[in-house]
C-alpha positions in Angstrom: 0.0 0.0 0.0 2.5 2.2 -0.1 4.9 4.1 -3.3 8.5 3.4 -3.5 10.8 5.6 -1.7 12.2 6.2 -5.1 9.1 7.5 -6.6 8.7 9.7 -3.9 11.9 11.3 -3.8 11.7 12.3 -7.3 8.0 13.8 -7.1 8.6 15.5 -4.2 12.1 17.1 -5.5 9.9 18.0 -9.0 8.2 19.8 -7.2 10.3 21.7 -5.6 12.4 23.1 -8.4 9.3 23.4 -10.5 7.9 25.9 -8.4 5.3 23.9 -5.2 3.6 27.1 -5.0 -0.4 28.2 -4.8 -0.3 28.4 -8.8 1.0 25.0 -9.4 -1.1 23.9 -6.7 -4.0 25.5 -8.6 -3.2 23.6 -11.6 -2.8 20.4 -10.3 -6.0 21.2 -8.4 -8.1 21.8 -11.8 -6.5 18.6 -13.4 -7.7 16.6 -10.4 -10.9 17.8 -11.1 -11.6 16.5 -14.4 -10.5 13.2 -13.4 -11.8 12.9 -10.0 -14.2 14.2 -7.6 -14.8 18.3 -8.2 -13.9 20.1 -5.0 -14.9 23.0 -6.0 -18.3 21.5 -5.0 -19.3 22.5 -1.8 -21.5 19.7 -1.3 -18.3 17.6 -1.1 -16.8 19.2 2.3 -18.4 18.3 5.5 -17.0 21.4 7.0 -16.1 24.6 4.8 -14.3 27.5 6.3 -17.4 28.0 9.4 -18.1 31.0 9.2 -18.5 31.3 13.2 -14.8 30.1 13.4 -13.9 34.1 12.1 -11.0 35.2 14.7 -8.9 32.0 14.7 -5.8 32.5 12.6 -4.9 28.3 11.8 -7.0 25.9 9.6 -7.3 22.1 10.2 -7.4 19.7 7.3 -9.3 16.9 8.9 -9.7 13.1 7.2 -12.5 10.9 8.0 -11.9 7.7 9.9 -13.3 4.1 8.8 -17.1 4.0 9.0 -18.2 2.5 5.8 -19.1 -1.4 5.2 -19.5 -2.2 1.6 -22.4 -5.0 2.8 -21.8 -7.0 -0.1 -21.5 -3.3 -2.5 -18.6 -0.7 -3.6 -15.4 -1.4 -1.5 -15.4 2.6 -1.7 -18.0 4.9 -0.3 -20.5 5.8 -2.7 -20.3 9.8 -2.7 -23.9 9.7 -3.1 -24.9 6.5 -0.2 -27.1 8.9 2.4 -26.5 6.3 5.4 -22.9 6.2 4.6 -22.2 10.1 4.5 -24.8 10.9 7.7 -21.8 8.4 9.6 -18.8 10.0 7.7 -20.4 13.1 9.5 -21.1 11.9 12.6 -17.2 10.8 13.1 -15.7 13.8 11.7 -18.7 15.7 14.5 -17.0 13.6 17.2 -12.9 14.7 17.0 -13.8 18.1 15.6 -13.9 20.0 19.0 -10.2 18.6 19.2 -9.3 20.8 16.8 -12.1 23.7 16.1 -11.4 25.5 19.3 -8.0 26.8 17.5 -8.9 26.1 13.9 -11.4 26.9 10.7 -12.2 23.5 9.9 -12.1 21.6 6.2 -13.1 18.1 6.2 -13.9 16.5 2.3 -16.0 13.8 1.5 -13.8 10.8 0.0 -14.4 7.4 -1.4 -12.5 5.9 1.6 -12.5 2.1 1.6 -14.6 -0.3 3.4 -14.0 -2.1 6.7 -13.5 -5.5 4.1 -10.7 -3.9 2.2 -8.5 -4.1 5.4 -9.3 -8.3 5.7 -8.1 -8.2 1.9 -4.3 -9.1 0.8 -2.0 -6.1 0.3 -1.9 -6.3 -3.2 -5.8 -6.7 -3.9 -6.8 -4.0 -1.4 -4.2 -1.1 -2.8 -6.2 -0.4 -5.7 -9.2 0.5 -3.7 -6.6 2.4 -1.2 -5.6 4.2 -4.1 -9.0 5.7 -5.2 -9.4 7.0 -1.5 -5.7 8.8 -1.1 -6.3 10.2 -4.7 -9.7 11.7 -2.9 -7.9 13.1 0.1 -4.9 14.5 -2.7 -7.3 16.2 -4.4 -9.3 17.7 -1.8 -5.9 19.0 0.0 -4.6 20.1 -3.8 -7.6 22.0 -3.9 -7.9 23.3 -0.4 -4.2 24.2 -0.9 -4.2 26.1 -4.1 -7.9 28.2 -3.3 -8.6 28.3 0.7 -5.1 28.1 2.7 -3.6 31.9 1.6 -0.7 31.3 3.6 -2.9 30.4 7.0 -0.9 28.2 9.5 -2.2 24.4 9.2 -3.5 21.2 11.0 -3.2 18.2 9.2 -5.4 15.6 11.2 -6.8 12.6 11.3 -7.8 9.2 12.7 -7.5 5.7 11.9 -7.9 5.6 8.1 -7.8 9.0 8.7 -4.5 9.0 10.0 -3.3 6.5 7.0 -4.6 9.2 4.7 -2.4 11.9 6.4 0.9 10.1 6.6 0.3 9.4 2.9 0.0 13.1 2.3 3.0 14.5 4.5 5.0 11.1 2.6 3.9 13.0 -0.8 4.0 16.9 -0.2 5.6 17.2 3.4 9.0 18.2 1.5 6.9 20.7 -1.0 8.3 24.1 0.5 4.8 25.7 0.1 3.3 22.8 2.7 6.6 23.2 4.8 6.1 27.0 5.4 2.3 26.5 6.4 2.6 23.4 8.3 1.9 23.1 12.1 1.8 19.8 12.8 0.2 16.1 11.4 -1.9 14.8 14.5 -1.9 10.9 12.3 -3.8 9.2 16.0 -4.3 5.9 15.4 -2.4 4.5 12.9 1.6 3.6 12.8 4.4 5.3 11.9 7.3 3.2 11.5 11.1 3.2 10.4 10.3 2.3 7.5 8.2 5.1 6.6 10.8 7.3 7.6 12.8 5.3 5.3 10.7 5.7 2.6 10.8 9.9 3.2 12.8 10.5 5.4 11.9 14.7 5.4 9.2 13.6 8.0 9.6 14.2 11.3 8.1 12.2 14.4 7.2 14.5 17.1 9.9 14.6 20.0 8.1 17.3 21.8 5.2 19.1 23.2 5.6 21.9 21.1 7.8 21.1 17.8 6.2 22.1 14.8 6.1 20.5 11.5 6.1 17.5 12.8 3.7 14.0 13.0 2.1 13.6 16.5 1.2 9.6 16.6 0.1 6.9 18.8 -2.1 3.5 19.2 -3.7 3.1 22.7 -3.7 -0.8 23.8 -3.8 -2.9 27.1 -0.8 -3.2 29.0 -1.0 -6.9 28.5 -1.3 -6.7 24.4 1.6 -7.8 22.4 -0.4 -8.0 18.9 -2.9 -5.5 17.6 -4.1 -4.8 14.1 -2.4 -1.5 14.2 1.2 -3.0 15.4 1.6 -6.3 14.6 4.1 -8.3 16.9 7.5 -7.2 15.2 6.7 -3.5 14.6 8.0 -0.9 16.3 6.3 2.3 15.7 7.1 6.2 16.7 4.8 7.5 19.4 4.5 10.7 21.8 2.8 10.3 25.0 -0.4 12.5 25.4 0.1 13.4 28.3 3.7 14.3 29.3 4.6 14.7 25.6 7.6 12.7 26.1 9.1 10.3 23.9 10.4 7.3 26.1 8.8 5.3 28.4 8.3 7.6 31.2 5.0 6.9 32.7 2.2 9.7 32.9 -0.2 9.2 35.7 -3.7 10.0 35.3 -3.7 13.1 37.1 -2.3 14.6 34.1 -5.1 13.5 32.0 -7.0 16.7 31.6 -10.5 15.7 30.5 -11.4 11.6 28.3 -14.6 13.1 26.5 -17.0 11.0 25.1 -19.0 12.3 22.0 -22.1 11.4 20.0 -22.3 11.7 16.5 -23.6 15.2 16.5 -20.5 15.8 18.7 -22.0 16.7 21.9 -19.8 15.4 24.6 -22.1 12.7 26.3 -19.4 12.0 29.4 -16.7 14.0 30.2 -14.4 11.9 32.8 -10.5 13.8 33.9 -7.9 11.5 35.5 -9.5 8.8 33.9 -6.5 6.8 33.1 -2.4 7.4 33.0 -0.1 5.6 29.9 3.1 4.6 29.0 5.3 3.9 25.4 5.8 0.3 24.9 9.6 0.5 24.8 9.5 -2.5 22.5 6.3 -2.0 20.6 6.4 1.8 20.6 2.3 1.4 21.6 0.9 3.7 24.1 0.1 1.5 26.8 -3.1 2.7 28.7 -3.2 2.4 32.6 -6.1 2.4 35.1 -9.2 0.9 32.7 -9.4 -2.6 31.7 -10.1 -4.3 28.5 -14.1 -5.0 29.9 -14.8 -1.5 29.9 -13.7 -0.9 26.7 -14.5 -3.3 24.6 -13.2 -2.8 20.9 -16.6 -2.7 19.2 -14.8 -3.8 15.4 -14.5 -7.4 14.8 -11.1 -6.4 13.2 -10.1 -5.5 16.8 -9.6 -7.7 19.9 -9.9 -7.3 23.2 -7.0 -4.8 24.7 -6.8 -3.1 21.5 -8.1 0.5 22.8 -7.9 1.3 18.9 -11.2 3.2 19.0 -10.6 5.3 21.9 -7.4 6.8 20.8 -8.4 10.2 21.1 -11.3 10.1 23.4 -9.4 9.1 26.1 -7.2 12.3 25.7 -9.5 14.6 24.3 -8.8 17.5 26.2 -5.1 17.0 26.4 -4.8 17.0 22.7 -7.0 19.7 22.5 -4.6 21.9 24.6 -2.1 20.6 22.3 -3.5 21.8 19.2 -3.5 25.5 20.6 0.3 25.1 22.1 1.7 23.9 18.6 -0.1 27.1 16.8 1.0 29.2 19.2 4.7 28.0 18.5 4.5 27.9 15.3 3.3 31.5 15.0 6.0 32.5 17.7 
């Protein structure tokens, strides 16, 4: 699922010397357009420069996590499947408060893939991986070339989501006109391995609470996991701990867990529970390991998931710490 460093390299190095500014973007954009989804349609952003969120001075480009089944249909979500965009909303409503109180929100609509692509081999589910990142490309092509203007930016997003983002900062994160405008990539839920760095090595785990331009990742599991779908037994992947922002194992009890929130689909926090639990890094696994809940009271929900893997809770049970984060990383980043 993934382009050859090679490949990569090159791209990202045309770019450069052939001028990764608004204009080019702009073109690119209008190409994508006639060969892809139009984002110059309105209808296909969940959230469009809010007009309420006049004041704040940073914009978050938000992806969608996983909430389509195909049920026996497209392995992509069908742009125009009702039931399937009213939960594409509803997940996007949850994390946005994450992120809104700091930044005018964009979110597109993509074709993402179904919950069966990820039981598919690697080589048959790429192609339907494929039509969703050249969704998300387009949409940030197009949000970079007509709505950024310069405007500090959160790249964010969760699970697929997440996948989605690395993908773009493995693409454009050496394009000068994304490095200039770049806070940070919050990728939650999803790996980010050696081998990604490997494969562009311009990307930058985060190492601090305040670095800037930089990916912000983790993976919550049991303490007793050594397996998840996430990190498989013999990955090691990069991780910053929510909640002393540290990058080694140094436990962080749960009185430094400012607020878990738990949110409905319109968004509305439903529970709102602080010190709920402390965590850890995995100094093998590189997981964040969650203290003080057990594996009963959060059960994984997915079949894809077993029990222990605290997958769907990744930023829920540090909402309000990542929340704080957002605003420290704009401020830094706007000195």
């Amino acid at each position: 699922m993934r382009k050859t460093a090679a490949l990569l390299l090159i791209f990202c190095l045309c770019l450069s010397l052939t001028a990764c500014t608004p204009s080019k973007l702009a073109t690119e954009a209008k190409k994508a357009a006639g060969e892809g989804l139009d984002y110059s349609d309105g209808s296909l952003w969940i959230y469009n420069k809010d007009a309420s969120a006049d004041g704040l001075e940073a914009d978050c480009f938000l992806v969608c996590p996983s909430v389509y089944s195909a049920n026996g249909g497209d392995y992509n979500m069908p742009t125009y499947d009702g039931a399937a965009l009213a939960s594409f909303k509803g997940a996007l409503n949850m994390e946005k408060e994450i992120y809104s109180e700091t930044c005018v929100m964009y979110a597109p609509v993509y074709r993402q893939v179904s919950l069966e692509v990820y039981d598919m081999p690697e080589e048959e589910a790429e192609e339907y991986f494929e039509i969703a990142y050249a969704d998300v490309r387009d949409a940030f092509l197009y949000y970079m070339a007509n709505e950024n203007n310069g405007r500090p930016l959160v790249l964010a997003g969760f699970s697929q989501g997440a996948d989605m983002c690395i993908r773009l900062m493995k693409e454009f994160g050496d394009c000068p006109e994304v490095k200039k405008v770049l806070v940070a990539c919050y990728a939650i839920g999803w790996s980010l391995t050696d081998d990604d760095l490997a494969e562009a090595p311009y990307i930058k785990p985060a190492q601090a609470e305040d670095d800037t331009g930089v990916i912000i990742a983790f993976d919550c599991e049991a303490e007793g996991v050594d397996t998840s779908y996430v990190v498989p037994a013999g990955t090691k992947t990069y991780s910053i701990n929510p909640l002393n922002w540290k990058t080694d194992s140094t436990p962080a009890g749960k009185e430094l867990n400012a607020g878990a929130c738990f949110t409905d689909y319109s968004g509305v926090i439903t529970a709102e529970i602080p010190n709920l639990t402390g965590c850890y890094i995995d100094p093998v696994r590189g997981s964040l390991k969650v203290t003080d809940v057990t594996a009963e009271d959060y059960p994984p929900i997915l079949d894809m998931f077993s029990e222990g893997e605290f997958h769907i809770y990744d930023y829920l049970f540090f909402f309000r710490n990542l929340q704080e984060n957002v605003a420290v990383r704009v401020s830094a980043f706007k000195g």
